[in-house]
N, C-alpha and C positions, 0 to 999 in steps of 0.2 A: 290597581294591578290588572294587567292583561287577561281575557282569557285563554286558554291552553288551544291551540291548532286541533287536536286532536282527544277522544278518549275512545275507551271501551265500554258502551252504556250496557251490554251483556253484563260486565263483570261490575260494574255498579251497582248493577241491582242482582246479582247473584251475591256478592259481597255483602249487601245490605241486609238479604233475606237470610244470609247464614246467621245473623247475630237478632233475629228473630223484632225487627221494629220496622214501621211504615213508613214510607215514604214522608208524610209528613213531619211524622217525630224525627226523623234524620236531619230533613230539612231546620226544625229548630234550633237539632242542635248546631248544626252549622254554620248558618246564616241568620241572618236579625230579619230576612223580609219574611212576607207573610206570606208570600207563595211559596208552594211547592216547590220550587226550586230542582230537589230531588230529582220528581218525577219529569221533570220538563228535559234536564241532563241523560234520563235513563230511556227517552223516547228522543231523543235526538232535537228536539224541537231549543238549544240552547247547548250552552258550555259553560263549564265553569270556571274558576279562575286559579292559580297552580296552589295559592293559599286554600282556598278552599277543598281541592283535594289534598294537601295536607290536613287538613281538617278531617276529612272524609278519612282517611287512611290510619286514622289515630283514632277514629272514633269504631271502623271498622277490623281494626286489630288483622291489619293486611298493612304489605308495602305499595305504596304509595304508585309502585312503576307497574304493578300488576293490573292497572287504570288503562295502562297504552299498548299492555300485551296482547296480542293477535290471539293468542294460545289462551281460553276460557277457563275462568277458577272452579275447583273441581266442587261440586254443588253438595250439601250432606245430604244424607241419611233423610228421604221424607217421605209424605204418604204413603207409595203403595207397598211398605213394605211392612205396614202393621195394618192391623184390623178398623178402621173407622168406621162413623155412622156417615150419613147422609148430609151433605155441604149445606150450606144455606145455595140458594141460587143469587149471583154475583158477587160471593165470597171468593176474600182474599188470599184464600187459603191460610185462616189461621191455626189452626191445629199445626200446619205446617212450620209456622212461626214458633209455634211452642214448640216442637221438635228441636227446632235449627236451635234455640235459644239454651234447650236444657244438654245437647250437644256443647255447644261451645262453652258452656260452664264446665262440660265433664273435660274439656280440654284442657282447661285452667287447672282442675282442684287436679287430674292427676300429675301435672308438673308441681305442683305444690306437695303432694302428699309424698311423691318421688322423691322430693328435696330433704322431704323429712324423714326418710325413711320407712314410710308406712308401708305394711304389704297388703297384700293384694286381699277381696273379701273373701274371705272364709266360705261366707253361708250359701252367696249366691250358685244356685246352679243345687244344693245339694241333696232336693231332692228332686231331680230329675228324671230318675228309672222310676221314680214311685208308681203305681198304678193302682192305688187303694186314693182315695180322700179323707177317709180316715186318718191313716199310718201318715200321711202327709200333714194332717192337721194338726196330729200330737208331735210330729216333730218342729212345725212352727211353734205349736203353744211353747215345747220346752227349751228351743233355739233362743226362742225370742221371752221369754219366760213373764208368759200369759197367763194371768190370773181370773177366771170365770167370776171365782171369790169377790176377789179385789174391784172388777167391776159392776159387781151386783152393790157396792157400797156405794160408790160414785153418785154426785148428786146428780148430773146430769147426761145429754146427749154430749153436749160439748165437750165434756170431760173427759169422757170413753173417745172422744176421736183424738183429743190431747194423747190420753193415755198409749194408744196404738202407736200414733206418732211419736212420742219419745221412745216406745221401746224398739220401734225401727231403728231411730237415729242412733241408738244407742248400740247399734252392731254396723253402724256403718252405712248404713240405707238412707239416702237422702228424700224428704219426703216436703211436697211443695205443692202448691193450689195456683190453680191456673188465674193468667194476669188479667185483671177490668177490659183493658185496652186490644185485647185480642179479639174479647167480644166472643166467646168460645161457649156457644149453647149445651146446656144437656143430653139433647139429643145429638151432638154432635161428637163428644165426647166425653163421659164419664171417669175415666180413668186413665190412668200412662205408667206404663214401664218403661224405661231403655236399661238394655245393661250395660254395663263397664265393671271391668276386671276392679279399678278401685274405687270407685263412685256413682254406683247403680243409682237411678234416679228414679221415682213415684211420682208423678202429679196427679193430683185429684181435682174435680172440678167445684169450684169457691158458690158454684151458683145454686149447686145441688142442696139437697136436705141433708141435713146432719147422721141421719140414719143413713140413707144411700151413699154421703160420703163416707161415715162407717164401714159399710159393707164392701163399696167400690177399694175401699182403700186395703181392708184384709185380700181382697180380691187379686189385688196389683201385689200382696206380698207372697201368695199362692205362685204367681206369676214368677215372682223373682226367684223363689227357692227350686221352681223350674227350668229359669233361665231363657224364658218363651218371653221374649216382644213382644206387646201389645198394648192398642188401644182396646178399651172395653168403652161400647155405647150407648150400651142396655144392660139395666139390671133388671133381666124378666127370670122371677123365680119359677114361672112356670116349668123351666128347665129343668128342674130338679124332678119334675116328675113325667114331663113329656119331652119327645125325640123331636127333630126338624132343627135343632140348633146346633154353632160349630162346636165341636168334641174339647177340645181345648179350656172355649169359655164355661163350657157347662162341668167341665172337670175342676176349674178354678173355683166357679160358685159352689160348689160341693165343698170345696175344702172349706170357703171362708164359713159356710153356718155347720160344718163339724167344729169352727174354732167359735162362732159368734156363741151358736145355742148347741153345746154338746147333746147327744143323746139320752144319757144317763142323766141329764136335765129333771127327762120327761117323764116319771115310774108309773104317774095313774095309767087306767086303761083309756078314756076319754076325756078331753076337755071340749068345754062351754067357750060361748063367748065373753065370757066376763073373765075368765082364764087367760084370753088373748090380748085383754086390754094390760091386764095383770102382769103378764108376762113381758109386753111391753114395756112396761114402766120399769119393771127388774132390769132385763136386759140392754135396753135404750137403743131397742132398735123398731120400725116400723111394725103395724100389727099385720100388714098384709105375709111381713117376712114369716111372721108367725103362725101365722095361718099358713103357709104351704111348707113349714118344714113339719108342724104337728100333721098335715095331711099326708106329706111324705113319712113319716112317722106310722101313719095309720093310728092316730090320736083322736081323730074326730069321724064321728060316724058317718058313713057315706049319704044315706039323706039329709041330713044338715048342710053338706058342705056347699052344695051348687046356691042356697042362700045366703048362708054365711060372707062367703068371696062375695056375690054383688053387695051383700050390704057394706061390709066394712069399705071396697073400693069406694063405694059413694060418699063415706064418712069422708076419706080419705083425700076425694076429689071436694070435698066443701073446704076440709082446713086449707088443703094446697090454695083454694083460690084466696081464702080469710089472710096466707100469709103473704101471698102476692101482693094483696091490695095495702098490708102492712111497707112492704118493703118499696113498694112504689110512693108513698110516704115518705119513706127515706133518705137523704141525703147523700153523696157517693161517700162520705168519711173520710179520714184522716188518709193522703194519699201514701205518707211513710209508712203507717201502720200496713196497709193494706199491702202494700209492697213486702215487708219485713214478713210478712204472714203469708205470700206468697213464693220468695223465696227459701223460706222453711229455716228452720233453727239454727241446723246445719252449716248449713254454707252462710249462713249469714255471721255466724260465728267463726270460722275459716276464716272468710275475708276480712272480718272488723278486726282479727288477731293481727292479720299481715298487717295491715295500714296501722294498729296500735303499737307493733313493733320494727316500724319504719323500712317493712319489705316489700312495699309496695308507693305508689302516692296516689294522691287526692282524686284526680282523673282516673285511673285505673279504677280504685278501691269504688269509686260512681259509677262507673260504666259495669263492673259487676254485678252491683248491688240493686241499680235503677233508682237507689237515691243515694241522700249526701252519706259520708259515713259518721260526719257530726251530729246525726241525728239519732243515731242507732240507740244509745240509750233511752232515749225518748220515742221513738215510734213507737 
């Protein structure tokens, strides 16, 4: 087959980047060669061939003639209109990719959820006049009906971040862990809100700690019942007790440890350090968090604390490196599972209905999902 006279490499790769994948993964799915192909069409250096932008056009959920249009595809929703940390230098701008990608999912579920007549979320936005962290916390615990109880039982850290995330999903909040292949650091992003009237979306970051995804994750639902966009990059609890940070995110972390560690927690006049370990393991969240909400507290006596904070960071700084050198051991895993666990419960259950109840096919129901939907049971 011929190649095509003409395209629009503009909208090849603004088309590519809305549906949140790289140039190479396009290329696979497109074509059988082992070049970039992709990238070669979207720098002019090549052309494709009219099958192949059929290809492209199917896989990019755009028509096909939108390739030849003079008139450029209108780009989403990226960067600078939430808060990020600091890019890698010669990043591809992936954070951006997760953006564009949890966009075009919110495009799909609200034509789905429309069809079904769902309405629109209740929660989001509802406490948005609030100006207390308090009053906001106890109306998440009781929106989203948070048990302090219930997770002091929990064996572990895992369990407590399961827990949060079904009581999200369970009002409607979709909640998802950022993808391998974006390659999306900690410091680059911690956390994701976007809103949508029917399918507000959380991403947290898959790389972080179980406690910090904890944290990050109450963080981004503070976020939502505000109705405030953002990325969060940093989880520095310093905030809670000193100024220089933006108003917004230190008003967020305030809510999530009035929800992680209530006040009425804490009745002695002071605790120790063996208290913080203690309290740790209760709650299943880091000891550092511990230490600066008992200091915001006024829990620990002012000479103790300037040692306390270095030592436990250096505890804290030895297990991080013990777990690193664990995980670099590691193998990448099962690439469904990881998938199935990135796109979150939620929506993964949405679309395995549609494709189980023949409202969708095979091609679609994979290009939603990023795997087969035969395998869903089993990832």
């Amino acid at each position: 087959m011929r190649v095509v006279n003409f395209i629009n490499k503009e909208n090849l790769r603004i088309a590519r980047e809305n549906i949140g994948i790289d140039s190479k993964l396009a290329s696979k799915k497109i074509t059988a060669s082992s070049r970039d192909l992709v990238f070669e069409w979207e720098s002019g250096h090549s052309l494709p061939t009219w099958g192949q932008v059929l290809k492209m056009a199917k896989i990019y959920n755009v028509s096909e003639f939108l390739f030849f249009s003079e008139k450029l595809i209108n780009q989403q929703k990226t960067v600078p209109d939430y808060r990020v940390g600091k890019l890698r230098k010669g990043s591809d701008n992936d954070v951006k990719k997760l953006i564009n990608l949890v966009m075009t999912r919110q495009k799909w579920i609200e034509k789905y959820v429309k069809e079904e007549g769902m309405s629109k979320n209740k929660l989001q936005g509802l406490g948005a006049s609030s100006s207390s962290s308090k009053n906001l916390a106890e109306l998440i615990t009781e929106k989203l009906k948070i048990s302090i109880a219930d997770i002091k039982k929990l064996k572990n850290r895992r369990d407590v971040l399961n827990y949060f995330i079904k009581k999200a999903e369970q009002q409607g909040i979709f909640v998802g862990k950022t993808i391998s292949y974006h390659k999306i650091n900690v410091e680059e992003l911690r956390g994701l809100y976007i809103s949508h009237e029917y399918c507000p979306f959380i991403i947290i970051n898959r790389k972080d700690s179980l406690s910090a995804q904890i944290f990050s994750l109450v963080h981004e639902l503070a976020h939502f019942f505000r109705k405030s966009d953002a990325i969060s990059n940093v989880v520095d609890f310093r905030s809670l007790n000193e100024g220089g940070f933006d108003h917004e995110e230190v008003f967020c972390n305030k809510v999530a440890v009035e929800i992680l560690l209530p006040a009425n927690e804490f009745r002695k006049d002071f605790y120790d350090k063996f208290d913080i370990y203690a309290f740790s393991n209760l709650y299943k969240v880091s000891e550092l968090f511990i230490f600066y909400r008992l200091k915001q507290l006024k829990k620990i006596p002012p000479y103790e604390q300037e040692d306390l904070e270095k030592q436990i960071k250096e505890e804290m700084q030895k297990n991080l490196i013990k777990k690193r050198e664990k995980e670099n051991l590691k193998k990448g895993g099962n690439y469904n599972a990881n998938m199935k666990d990135s796109n979150g419960s939620l929506f993964n259950k949405i679309v395995y209905n549609n494709y189980l109840n023949n409202k969708m096919g095979y091609v679609e129901a994979s290009r939603l999902l990023l795997f087969s939907p035969e395998k869903y049971d089993n990832a």
